[in-house]
C-alpha positions as CSV (number, residue, x, y, z in Angstrom):
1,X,-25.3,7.2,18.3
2,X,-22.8,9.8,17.9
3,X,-20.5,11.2,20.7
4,X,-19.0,14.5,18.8
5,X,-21.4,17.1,19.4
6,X,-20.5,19.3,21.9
7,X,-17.2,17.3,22.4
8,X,-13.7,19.5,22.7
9,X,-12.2,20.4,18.8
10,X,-15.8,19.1,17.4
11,X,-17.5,21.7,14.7
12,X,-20.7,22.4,17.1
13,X,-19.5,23.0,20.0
14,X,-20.0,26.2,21.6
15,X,-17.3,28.6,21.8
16,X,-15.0,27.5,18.6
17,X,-15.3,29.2,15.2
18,X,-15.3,26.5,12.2
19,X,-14.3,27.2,9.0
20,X,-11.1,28.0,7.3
21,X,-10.2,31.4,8.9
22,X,-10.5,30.1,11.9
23,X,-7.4,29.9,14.6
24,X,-7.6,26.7,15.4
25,X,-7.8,25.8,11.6
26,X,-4.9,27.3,10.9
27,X,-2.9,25.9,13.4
28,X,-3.3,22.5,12.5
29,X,-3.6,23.2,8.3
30,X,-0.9,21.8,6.6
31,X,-0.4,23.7,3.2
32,X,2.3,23.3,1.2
33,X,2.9,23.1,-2.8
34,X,3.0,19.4,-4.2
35,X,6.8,18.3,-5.0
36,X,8.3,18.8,-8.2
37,X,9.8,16.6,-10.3
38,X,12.1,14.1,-8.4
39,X,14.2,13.4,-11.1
40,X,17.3,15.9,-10.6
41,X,17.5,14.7,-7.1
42,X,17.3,11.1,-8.8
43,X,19.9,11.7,-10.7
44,X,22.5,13.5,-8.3
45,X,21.5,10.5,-5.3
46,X,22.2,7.4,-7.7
47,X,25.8,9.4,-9.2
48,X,27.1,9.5,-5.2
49,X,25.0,6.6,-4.3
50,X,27.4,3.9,-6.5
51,X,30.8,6.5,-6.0
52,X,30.1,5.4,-2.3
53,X,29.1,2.0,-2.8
54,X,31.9,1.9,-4.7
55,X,34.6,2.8,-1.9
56,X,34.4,7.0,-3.2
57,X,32.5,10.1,-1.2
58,X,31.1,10.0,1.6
59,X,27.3,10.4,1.7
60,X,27.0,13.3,5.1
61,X,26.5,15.8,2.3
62,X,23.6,14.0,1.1
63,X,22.1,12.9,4.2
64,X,18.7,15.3,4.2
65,X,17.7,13.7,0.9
66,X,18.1,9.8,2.3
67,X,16.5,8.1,4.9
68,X,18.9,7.3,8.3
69,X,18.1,3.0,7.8
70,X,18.9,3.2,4.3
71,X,22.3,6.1,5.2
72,X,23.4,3.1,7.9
73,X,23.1,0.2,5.1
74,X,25.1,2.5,2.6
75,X,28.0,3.5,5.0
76,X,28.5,-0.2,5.7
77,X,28.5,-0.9,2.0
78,X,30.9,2.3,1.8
79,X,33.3,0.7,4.5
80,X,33.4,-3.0,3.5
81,X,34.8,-1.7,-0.6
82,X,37.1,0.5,1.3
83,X,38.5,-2.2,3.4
84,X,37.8,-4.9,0.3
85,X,40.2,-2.0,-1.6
86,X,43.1,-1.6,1.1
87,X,43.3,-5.5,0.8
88,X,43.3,-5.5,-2.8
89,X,45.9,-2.9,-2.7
90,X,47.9,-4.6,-0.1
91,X,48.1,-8.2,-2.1
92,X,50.8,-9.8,-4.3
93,X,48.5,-9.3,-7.4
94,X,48.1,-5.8,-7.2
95,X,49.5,-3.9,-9.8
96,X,49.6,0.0,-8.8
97,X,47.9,2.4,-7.1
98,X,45.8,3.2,-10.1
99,X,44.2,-0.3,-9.6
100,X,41.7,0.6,-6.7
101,X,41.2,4.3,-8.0
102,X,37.5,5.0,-9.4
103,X,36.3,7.2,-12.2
104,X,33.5,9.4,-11.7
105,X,30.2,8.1,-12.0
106,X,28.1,9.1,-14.6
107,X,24.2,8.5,-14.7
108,X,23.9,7.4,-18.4
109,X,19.4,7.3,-17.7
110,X,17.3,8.0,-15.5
111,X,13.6,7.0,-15.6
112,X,11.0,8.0,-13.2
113,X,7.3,7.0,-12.0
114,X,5.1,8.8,-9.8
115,X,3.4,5.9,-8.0
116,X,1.2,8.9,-5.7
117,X,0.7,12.3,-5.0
118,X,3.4,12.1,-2.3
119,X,5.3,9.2,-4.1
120,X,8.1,8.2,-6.9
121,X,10.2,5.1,-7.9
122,X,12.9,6.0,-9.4
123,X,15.5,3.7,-11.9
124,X,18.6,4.6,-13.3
125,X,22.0,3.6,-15.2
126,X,24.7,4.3,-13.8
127,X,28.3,3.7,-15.5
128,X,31.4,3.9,-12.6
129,X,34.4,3.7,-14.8
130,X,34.4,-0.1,-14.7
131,X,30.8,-1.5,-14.7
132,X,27.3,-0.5,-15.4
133,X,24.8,-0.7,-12.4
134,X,21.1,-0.3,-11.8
135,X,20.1,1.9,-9.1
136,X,16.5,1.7,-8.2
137,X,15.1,4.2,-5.3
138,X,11.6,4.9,-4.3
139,X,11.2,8.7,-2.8
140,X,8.2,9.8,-0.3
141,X,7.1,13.0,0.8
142,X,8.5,13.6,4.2
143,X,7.8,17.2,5.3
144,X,7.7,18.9,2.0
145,X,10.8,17.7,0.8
146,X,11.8,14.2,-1.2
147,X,13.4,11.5,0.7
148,X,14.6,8.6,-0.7
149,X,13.1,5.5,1.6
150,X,15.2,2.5,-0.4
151,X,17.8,2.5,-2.4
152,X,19.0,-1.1,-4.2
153,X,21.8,-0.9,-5.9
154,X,22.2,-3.8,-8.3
């Protein structure tokens, strides 16, 4: 046995248009184009991703684009090579201020796979001036924009 008919919102019930053109339709509709290719924002994310993981920019800029967990667990990783640097700096063995200074990151590839509609992992290489990383992120739709739900930076 069924309880919708004649139940508020239902299809039959007296009083409420169904169909696409409806008001109430409308209202609660939720059109919007599927995302483009995620692999621009890929690209620009894992570049100032490893510059901050690195002890470089800050990531405010590109906080719309990254999930606040994964924003908190990058700003610590920011903080600690900043302090890890100031030490480094500070110690007998240093050898100049060029020692803690970072070259621009450069994303040498980028690969992406659309796991879903609303859905994308995303790897890359990224070369900082001294090493080579791997930067793997997966990206959801969040409101008809990407955002980038883990980043692992290896």
């Amino acid at each position: 046995m069924t309880a919708t008919a004649g139940a508020v919102g239902a299809p039959n019930a007296p009083g409420l248009a169904s169909g696409p053109h409806s008001p109430r339709a409308s209202v609660y509709a939720r059109h919007h184009r599927p995302l483009g290719d995620p692999a621009p924002l890929a690209c620009t994310l894992a570049k100032a991703v490893v510059e901050a993981v690195t002890g470089g920019a800050d990531l405010t800029t590109l906080a719309r684009w990254i999930d606040p967990v994964v924003r908190a667990c990058l700003a610590r990783q920011r903080t600690l090579a900043r302090r890890r640097a100031v030490l480094a700096a500070a110690g007998p063995a240093s050898q100049g201020p060029d020692d803690t200074a970072s070259a621009p990151a450069t994303v040498l590839r980028a690969r992406v796979c659309r796991t879903a509609a609303g859905a994308a992992e995303v790897s890359a290489v990224v070369h900082d001036g001294q090493r080579t990383r791997a930067v793997a992120m997966r990206f959801e739709d969040q409101h008809g924009r990407w955002l980038a739900t883990v980043i692992e930076v290896l």
